[in-house]
C-alpha positions in Angstrom: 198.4 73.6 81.2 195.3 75.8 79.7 194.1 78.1 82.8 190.5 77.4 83.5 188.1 80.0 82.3 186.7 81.1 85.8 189.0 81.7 88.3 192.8 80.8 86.5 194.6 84.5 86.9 197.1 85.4 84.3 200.5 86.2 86.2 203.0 88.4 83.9 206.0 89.1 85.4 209.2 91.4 84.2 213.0 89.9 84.9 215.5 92.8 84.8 218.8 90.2 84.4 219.8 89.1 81.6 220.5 85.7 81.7 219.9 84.6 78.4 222.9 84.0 76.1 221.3 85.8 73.3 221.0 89.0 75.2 217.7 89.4 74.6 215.4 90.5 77.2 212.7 87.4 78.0 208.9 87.8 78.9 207.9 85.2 81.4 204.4 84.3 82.0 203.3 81.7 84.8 199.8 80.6 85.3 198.6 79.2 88.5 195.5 77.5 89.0 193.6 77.5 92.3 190.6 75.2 93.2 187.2 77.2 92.5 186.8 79.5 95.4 190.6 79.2 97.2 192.1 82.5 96.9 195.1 82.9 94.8 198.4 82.9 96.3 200.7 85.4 95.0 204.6 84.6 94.9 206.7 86.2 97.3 208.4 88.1 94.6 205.3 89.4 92.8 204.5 92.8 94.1 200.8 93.1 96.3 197.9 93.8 94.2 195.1 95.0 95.9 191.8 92.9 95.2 189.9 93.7 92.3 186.5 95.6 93.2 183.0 93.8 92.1 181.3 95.6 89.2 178.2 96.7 90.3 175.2 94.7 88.6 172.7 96.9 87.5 169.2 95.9 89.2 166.7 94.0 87.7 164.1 95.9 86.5 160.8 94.3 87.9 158.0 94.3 85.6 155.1 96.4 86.8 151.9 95.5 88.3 149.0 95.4 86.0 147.7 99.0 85.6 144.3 100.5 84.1 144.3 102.3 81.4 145.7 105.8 80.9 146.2 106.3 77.3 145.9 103.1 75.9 143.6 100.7 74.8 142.2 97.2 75.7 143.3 94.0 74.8 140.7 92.5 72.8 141.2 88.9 73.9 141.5 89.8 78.0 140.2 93.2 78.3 143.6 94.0 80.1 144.0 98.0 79.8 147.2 98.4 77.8 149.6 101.2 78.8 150.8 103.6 75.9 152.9 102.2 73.2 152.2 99.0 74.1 152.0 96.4 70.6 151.3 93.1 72.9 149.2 92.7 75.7 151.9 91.1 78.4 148.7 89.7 80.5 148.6 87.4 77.4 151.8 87.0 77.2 152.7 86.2 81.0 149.1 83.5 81.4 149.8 81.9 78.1 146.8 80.3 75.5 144.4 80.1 78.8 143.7 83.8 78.6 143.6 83.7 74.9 139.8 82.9 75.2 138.0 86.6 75.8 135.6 86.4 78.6 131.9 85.8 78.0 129.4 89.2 78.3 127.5 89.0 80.8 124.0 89.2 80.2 123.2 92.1 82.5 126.8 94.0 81.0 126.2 97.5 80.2 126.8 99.1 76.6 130.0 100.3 76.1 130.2 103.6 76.8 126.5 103.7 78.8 126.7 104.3 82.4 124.8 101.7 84.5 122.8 103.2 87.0 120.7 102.0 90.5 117.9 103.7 89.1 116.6 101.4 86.7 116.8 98.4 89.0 114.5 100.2 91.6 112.3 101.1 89.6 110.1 97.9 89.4 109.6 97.2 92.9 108.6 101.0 93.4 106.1 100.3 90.6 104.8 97.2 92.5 104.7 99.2 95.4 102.5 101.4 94.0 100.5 99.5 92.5 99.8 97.2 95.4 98.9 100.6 97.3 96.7 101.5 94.6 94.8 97.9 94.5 94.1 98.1 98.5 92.4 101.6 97.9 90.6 100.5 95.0 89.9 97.8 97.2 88.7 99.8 100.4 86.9 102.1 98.2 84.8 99.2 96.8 84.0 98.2 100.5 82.7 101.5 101.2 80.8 101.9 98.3 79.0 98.5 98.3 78.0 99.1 102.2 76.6 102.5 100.7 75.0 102.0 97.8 72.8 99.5 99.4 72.2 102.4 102.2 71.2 104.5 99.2 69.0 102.0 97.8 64.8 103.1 98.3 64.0 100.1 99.6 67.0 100.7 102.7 65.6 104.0 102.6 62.0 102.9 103.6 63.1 100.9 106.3 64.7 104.0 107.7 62.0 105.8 107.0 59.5 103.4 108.7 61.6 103.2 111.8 61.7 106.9 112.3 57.7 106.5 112.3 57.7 104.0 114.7 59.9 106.1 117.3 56.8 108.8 116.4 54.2 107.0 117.0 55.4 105.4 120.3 55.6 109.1 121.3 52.2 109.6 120.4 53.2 112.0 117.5 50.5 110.8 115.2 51.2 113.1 112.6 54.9 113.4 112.3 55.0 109.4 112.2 51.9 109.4 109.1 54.8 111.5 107.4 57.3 109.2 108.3 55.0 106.0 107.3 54.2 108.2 103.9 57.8 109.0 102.9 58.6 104.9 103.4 55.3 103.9 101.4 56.5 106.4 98.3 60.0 105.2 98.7 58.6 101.2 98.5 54.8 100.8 97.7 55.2 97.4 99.0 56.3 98.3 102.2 53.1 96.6 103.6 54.2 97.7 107.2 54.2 101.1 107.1 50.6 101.2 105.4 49.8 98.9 108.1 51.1 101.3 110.7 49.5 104.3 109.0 46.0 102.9 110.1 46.8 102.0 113.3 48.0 105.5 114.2 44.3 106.9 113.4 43.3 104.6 115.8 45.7 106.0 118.8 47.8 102.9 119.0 50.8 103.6 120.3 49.1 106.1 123.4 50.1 104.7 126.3 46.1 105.7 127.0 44.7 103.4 124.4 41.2 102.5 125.9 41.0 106.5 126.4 41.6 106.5 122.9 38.9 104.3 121.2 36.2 105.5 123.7 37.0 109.0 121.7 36.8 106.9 119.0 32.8 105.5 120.1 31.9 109.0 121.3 32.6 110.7 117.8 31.1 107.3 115.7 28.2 107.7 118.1 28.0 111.3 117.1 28.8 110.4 113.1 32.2 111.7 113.1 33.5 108.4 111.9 36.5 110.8 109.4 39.2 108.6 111.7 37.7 105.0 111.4 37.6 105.5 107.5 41.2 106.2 107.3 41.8 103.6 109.3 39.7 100.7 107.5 41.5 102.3 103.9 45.1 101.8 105.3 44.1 98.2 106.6 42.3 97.1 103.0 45.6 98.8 101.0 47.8 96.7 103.7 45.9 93.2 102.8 46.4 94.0 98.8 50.1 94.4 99.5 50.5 91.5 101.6 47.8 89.1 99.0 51.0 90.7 96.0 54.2 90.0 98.5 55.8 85.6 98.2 54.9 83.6 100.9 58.2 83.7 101.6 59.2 87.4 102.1 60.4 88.1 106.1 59.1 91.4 107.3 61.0 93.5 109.9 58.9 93.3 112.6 58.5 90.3 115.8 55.4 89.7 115.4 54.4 90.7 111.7 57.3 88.1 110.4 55.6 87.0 106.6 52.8 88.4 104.7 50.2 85.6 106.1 50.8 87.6 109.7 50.3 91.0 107.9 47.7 90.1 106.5 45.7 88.5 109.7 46.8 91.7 111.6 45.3 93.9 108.8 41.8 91.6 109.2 41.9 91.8 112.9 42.2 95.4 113.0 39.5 96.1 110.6 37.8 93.4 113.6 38.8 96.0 115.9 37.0 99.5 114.1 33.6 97.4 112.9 33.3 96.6 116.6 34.0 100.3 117.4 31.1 101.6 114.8 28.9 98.3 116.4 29.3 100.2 120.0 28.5 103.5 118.9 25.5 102.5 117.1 24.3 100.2 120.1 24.9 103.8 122.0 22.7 105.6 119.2 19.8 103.1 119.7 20.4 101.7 115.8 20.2 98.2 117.0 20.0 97.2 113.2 23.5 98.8 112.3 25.0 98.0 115.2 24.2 93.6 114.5 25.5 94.3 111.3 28.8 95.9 112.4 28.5 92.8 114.5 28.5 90.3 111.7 31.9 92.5 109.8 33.8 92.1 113.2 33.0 88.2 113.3 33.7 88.1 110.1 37.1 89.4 109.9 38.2 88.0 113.1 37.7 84.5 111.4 39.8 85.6 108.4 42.2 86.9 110.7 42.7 83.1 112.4 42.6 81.7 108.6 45.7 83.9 107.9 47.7 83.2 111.3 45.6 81.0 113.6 47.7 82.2 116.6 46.9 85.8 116.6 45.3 86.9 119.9 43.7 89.9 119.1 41.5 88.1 116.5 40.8 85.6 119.2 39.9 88.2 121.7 37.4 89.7 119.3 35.9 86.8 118.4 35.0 86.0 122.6 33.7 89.2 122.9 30.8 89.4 120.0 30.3 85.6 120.1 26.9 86.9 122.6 26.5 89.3 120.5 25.8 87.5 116.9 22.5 85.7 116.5 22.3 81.8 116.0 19.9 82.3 112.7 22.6 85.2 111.2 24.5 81.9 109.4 27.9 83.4 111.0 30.1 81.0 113.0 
């Protein structure tokens, strides 16, 4: 019987008798077969053997972890970083043909051997930044300017000008409101309110004491000082030749003086009120024939005055008060 290859143990024993006839000494050799795993039996005869130790199997040698790159290069296919020495890239190996196919670059990669930085990507929203910072102070600084060029403008200016007069004149400061009315006039010729205002303030209006005021007025025409009157009647004509030149449709800054029609019947109604002034004084001077002409100038502009603005009161008033004095056959109605 052929002893099995795995556990059969080859049993040589030694017989010191000699029991063959030649004389010869024999070698006997038994094998005994056990089932796989049953421990041999040894004959009673056979001497003890001690069992036989297990060779030590040397360990497996576990293959390392992937590691980067010391001193090698990079796999061309995978990008795996190849220790030293290394011929094959054992990433490729160990996956197989998947990771044959070398990843696709990404768009936003960086060079080789350029070093990405943070920077770069900040640096357009910094630029929008400032540039949405500079666009609200070009912004602001167009709203200012606008606001401020039409505050330089002459005609803004006049206004300003003409207002400051007006707070003059309601003080009674004649002369620093003529320099006011003067300063708005150069700064806008057609600033018809200001010339109209110029003439009023040789005729005191504005004086709380205003019939004190034109019976001054009387007492120096009576006397032939009529140096305040003229003035007046000039500023009034200049006022009616700037409002005959403005549109109809022009607004004025004042209540009552709203278009040039109403400038135009104030101006007529004031030249009313300074004829009727030079008709008194000559009544008071005995120059009866001087005095029903002045007459006939204050009827006549009152009624231009109503043509202009057929609501304005003073012309009306004016007009009650010489009515007795015109004569039927002077062809004035």
């Amino acid at each position: 019987m052929m002893p099995d290859d795995k556990d059969d143990i080859l049993d040589i024993s030694f017989d010191d008798e000699d029991d063959s006839p030649s004389g010869n000494d024999v070698l006997d050799i038994e094998f005994a077969t056990e089932p796989a795993g049953t421990p041999l039996q040894q004959s009673p005869d056979a001497p003890h053997k001690p069992p036989r130790p297990e060779r030590a199997q040397p360990a497996r040698e576990e293959e390392p972890a992937d590691l980067p790159m010391v001193a090698g290069g990079v796999c061309p296919r995978c990008g795996y970083a190849m220790r030293p020495l290394e011929e094959e890239c054992p990433r490729c190996a160990r996956l197989g043909p998947a990771a044959q196919t070398p990843p696709a670059p990404s768009e936003h990669a960086p060079e080789e051997g350029r070093i990405e930085h943070d920077f770069p990507a900040a640096q357009p929203r910094r630029g929008c930044l400032v540039g949405g910072i500079i666009g609200s102070l070009l912004l602001l600084a167009i709203a200012i300017a606008i606001p401020v060029a039409i505050w330089m403008q002459p005609a803004q200016r006049a206004k300003r000008e003409y207002q400051l007069g007006l707070q003059a004149q309601i003080r009674a400061d004649f002369e620093e409101a003529r320099r006011y009315y003067r300063r708005a006039l150069k700064l806008d010729p057609d600033m018809g309110l200001a010339a109209f205002s110029m003439g009023t303030t040789y005729l005191g209006i504005g004086d709380p004491a205003l019939m004190d005021s034109i019976k001054a007025l009387t007492d120096r025409a009576t006397a032939g000082q009529t140096a305040a009157l003229d003035e007046a009647d000039e500023w009034f004509r200049k006022t009616l030749e700037i409002g005959e030149r403005l549109p109809g449709s022009k607004q004025l800054m004042d209540q009552r003086i709203r278009t040039p029609a109403h400038l135009r019947a104030f101006a007529h109604a004031s030249l009313a009120l300074t004829a009727l002034i030079r008709a008194s004084a000559a009544m008071q001077a005995d120059a009866l024939d001087d005095a029903m002409a002045w007459f006939g100038v204050v009827h006549q502009e009152a009624q231009a005055a109503l043509i202009d603005d057929p609501t304005n009161a003073s012309a009306e008033q004016i007009l009650r008060a010489v009515q007795p004095m015109v004569p039927p056959t002077s062809g004035i109605n």
